[in-house]
LUMTOR-494276 format. One record per residue (C-alpha): residue in three letters; x, y, z. Coordinates in pm, 1 decimal. Layout:
# LUMTOR-494276
<lodo><residu>ALA</residu><c1>X</c1><c2>Y</c2><c3>Z</c3></lodo>
...
This chain:
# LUMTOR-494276
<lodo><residu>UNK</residu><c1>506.8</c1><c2>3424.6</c2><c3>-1620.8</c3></lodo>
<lodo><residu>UNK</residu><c1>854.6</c1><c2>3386.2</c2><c3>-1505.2</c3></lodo>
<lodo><residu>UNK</residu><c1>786.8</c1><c2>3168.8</c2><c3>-1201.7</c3></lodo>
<lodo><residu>UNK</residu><c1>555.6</c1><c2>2916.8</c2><c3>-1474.6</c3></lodo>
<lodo><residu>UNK</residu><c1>856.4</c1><c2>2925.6</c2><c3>-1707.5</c3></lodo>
<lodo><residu>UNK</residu><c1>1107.4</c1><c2>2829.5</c2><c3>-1413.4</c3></lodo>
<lodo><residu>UNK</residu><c1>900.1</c1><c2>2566.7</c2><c3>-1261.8</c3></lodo>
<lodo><residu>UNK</residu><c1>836.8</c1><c2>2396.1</c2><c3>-1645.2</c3></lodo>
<lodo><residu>UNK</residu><c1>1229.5</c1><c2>2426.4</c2><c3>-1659.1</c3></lodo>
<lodo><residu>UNK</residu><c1>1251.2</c1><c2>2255.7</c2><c3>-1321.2</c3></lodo>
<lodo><residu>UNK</residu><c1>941.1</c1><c2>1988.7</c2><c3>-1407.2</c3></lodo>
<lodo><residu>UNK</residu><c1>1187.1</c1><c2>1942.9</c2><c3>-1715.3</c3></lodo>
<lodo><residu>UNK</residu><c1>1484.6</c1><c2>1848.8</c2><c3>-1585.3</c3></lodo>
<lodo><residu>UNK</residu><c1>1334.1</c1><c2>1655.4</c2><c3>-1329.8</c3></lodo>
<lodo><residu>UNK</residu><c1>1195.9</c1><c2>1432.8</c2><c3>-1556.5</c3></lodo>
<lodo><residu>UNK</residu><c1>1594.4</c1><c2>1416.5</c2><c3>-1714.0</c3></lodo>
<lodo><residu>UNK</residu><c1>1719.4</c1><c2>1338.3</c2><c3>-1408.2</c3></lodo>
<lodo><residu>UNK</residu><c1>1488.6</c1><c2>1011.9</c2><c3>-1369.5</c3></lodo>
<lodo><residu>UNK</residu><c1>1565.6</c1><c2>901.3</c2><c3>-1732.4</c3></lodo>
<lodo><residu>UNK</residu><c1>1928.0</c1><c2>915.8</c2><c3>-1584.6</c3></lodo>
<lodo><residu>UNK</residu><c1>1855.7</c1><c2>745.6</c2><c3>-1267.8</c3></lodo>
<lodo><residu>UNK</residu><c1>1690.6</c1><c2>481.3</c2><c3>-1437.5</c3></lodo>
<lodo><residu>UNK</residu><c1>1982.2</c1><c2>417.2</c2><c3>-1713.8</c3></lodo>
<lodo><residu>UNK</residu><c1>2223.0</c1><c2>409.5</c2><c3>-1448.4</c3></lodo>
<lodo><residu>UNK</residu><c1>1995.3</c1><c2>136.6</c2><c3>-1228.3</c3></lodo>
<lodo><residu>UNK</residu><c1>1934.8</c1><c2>-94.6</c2><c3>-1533.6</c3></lodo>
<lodo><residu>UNK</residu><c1>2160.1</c1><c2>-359.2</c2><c3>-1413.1</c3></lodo>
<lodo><residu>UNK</residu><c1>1995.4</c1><c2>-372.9</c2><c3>-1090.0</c3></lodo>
<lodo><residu>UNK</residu><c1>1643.6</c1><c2>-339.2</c2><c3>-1282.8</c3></lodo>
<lodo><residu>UNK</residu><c1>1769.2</c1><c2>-635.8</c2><c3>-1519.4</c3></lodo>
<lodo><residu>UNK</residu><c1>1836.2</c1><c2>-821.9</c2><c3>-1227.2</c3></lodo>
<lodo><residu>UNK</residu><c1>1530.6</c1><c2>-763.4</c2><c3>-1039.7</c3></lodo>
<lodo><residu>UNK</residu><c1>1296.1</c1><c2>-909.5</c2><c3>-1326.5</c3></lodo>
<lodo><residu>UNK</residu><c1>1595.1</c1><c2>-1203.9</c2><c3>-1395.4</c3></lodo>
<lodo><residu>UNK</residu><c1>1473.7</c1><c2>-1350.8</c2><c3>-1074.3</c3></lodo>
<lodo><residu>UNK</residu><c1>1076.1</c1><c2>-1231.9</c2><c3>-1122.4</c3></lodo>
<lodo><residu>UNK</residu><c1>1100.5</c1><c2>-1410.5</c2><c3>-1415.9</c3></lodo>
<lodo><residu>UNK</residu><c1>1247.3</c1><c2>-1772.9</c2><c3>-1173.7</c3></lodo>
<lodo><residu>UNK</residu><c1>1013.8</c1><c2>-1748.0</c2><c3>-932.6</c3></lodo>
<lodo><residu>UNK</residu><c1>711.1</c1><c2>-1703.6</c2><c3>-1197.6</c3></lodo>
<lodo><residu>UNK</residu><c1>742.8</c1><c2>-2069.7</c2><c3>-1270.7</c3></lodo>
<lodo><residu>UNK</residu><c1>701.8</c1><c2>-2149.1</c2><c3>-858.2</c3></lodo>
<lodo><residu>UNK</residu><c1>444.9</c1><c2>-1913.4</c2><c3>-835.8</c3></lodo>
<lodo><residu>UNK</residu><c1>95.9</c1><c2>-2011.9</c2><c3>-833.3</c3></lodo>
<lodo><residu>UNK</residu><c1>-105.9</c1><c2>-1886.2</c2><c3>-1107.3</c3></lodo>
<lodo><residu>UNK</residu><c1>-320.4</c1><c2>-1663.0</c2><c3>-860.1</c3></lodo>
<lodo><residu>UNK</residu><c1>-52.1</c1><c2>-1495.2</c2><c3>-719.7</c3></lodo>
<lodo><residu>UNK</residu><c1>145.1</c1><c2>-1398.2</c2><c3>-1061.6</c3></lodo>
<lodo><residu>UNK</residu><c1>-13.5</c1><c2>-1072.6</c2><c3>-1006.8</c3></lodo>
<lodo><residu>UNK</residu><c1>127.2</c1><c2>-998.1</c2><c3>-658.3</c3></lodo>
<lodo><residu>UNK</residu><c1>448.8</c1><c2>-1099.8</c2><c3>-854.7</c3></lodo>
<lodo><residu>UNK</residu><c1>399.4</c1><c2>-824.6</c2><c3>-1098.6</c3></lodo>
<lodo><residu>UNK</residu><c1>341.6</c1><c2>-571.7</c2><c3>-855.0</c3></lodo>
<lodo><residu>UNK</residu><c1>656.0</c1><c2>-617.7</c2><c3>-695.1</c3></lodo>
<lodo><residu>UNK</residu><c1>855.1</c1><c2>-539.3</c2><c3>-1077.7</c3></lodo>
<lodo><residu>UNK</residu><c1>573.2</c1><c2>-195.3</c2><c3>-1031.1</c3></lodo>
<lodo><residu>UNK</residu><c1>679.4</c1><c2>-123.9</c2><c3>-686.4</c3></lodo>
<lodo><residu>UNK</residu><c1>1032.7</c1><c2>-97.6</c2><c3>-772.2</c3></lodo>
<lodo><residu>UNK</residu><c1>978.7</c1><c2>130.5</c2><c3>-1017.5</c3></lodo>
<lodo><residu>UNK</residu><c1>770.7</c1><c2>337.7</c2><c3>-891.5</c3></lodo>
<lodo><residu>UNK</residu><c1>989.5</c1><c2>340.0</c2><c3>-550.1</c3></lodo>
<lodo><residu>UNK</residu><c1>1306.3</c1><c2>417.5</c2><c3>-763.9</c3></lodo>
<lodo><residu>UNK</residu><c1>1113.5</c1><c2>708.9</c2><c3>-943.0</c3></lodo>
<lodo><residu>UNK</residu><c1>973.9</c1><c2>883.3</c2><c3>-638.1</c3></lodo>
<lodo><residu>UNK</residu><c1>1258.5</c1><c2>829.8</c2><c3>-470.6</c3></lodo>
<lodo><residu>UNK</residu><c1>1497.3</c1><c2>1071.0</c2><c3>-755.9</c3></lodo>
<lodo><residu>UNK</residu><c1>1173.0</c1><c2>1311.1</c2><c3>-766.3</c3></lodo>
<lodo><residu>UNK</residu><c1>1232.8</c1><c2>1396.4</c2><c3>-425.2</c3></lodo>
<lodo><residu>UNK</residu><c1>1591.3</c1><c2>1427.5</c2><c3>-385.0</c3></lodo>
<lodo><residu>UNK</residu><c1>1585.9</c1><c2>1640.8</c2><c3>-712.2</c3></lodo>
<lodo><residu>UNK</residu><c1>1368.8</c1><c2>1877.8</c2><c3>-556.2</c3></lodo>
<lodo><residu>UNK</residu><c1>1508.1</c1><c2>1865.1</c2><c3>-185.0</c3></lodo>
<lodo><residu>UNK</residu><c1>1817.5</c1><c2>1942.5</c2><c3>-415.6</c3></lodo>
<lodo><residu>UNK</residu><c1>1687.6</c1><c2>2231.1</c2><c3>-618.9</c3></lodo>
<lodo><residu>UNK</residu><c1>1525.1</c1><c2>2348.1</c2><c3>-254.2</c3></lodo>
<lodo><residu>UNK</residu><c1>1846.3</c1><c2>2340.8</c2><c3>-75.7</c3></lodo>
<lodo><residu>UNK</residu><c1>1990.2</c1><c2>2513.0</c2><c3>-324.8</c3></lodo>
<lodo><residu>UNK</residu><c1>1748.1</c1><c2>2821.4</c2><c3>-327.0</c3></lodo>
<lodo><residu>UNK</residu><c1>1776.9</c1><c2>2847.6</c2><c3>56.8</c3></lodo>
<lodo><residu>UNK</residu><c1>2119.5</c1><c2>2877.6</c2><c3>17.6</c3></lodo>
<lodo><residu>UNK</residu><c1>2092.9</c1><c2>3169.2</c2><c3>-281.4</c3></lodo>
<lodo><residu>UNK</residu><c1>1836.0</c1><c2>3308.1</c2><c3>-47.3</c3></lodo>
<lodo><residu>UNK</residu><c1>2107.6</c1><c2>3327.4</c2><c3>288.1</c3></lodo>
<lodo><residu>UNK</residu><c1>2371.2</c1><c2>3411.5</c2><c3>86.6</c3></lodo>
<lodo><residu>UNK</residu><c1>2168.0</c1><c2>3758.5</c2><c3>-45.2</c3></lodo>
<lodo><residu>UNK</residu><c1>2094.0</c1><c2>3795.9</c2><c3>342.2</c3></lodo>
<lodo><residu>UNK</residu><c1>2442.8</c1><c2>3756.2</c2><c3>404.4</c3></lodo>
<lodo><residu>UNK</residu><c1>2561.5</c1><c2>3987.1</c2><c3>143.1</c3></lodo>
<lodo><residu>UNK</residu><c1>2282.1</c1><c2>4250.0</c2><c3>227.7</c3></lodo>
């Protein structure tokens, strides 16, 4: 019951830590669909969803991308609780 708690906690925060990822990258978002939004008019019409895809890709990218160094993060940190105890013991 603890361990489900913990890892909703974790699951949680995660999911903060994105929101935060993603408020901090809107500039770079903004200007990623700023020059979508140029090359839609060169673009022929069959290949305006390829041009979509690309605005999904980042996103998704940028997303996986915090997802994993959150939990690389939260992992490093247990396997450093987990040495210190051994160190301690």
């Amino acid at each position: 019951m603890m361990h489900d708690i913990l890892e909703q906690a974790l699951e949680r925060r995660t999911w903060e830590v994105v929101a935060l990822c993603e408020e901090k990258n809107d500039e770079t978002y903004k200007s990623l669909v700023a020059v979508l939004k140029k090359l839609r008019n060169h673009v022929p019409l069959e290949l305006i969803d390829e041009l979509n895809s690309i605005e999904d890709l980042f996103v998704q990218k940028n997303t996986d991308v915090v997802i994993m160094a959150h939990q690389m993060g939260i992992n490093d940190y247990r396997n450093f609780i987990n040495k210190f105890k051994n160190y301690c013991s």
